[in-house]
Structures are given as structure tokens and as C-alpha cells.
N, C-alpha and C positions, 0 to 999 in steps of 0.2 A: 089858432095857427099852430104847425106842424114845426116845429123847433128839430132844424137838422144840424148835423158834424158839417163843420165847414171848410177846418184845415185838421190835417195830418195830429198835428200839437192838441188839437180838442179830444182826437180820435183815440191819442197816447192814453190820457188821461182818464177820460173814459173809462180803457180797458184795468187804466189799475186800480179802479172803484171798484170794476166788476170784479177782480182777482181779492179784492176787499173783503167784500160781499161774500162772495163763495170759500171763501180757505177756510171758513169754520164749519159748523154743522148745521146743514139745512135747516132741521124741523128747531133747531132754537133763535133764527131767524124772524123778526116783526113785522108784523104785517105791513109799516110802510116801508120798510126796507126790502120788502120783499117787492112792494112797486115801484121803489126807485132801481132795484137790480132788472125788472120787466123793460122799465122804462129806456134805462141804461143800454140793455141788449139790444134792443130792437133801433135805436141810435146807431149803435155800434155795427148792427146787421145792412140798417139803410146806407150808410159810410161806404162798407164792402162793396155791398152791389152797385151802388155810385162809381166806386172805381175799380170795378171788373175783378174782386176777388172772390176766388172762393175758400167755401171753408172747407177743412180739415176732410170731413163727410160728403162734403159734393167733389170735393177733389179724389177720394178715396173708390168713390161710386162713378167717377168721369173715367180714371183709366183702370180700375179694376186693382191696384196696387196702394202699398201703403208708403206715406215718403221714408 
């Protein structure tokens, strides 16, 4: 079974695992953390397009400008 973001509050928290995860240096990074950050994002991605956001790069590529 496909384990989704269900509110707002799950979606927060999430993102500050992912901010976790990434503020150090990739390649010293472990291999299950590197599947919980996989896992994490793609959570975080389903979330977005559940509720009509885009990211930074499909926003940047929708109107040609940057915010």
C-alpha cells in the first residue's frame, strides 16, 4: 500500500526531514538515508500535485520568469 501526505501538518514535517537530509554533503550521505530522502521526496512531490502546486522549475518553465 501507497502511504500518502494527508494534511498540510505531515507535509511541514516532511519537508524539514528533507532540509535534514540535504544541508550536509551528499556523497557522505548512507545508503538508507539516502532512501528515506527518495522516499521522502516523492511523498512531498505526490502532496504538490494533490494540491495543484508547482515547483520552483515547472513554475520557472510555465511563464518564462523567475519569482
Amino acid at each position: 500500500m501507497k502511504k500518502t501526505v494527508v494534511t498540510e501538518s505531515e507535509y511541514k514535517k516532511i519537508m524539514v526531514r528533507i532540509n535534514e537530509l540535504t544541508s550536509g554533503d551528499p556523497d557522505e550521505l548512507p545508503d538508507e538515508l539516502l532512501a528515506e530522502l527518495d522516499k521522502l521526496t516523492n511523498l512531498a512531490n505526490n502532496y504538490e500535485n494533490d494540491h495543484g502546486w508547482l515547483s520552483l522549475t515547472n513554475h520557472e518553465k510555465a511563464d518564462g520568469r523567475t519569482p
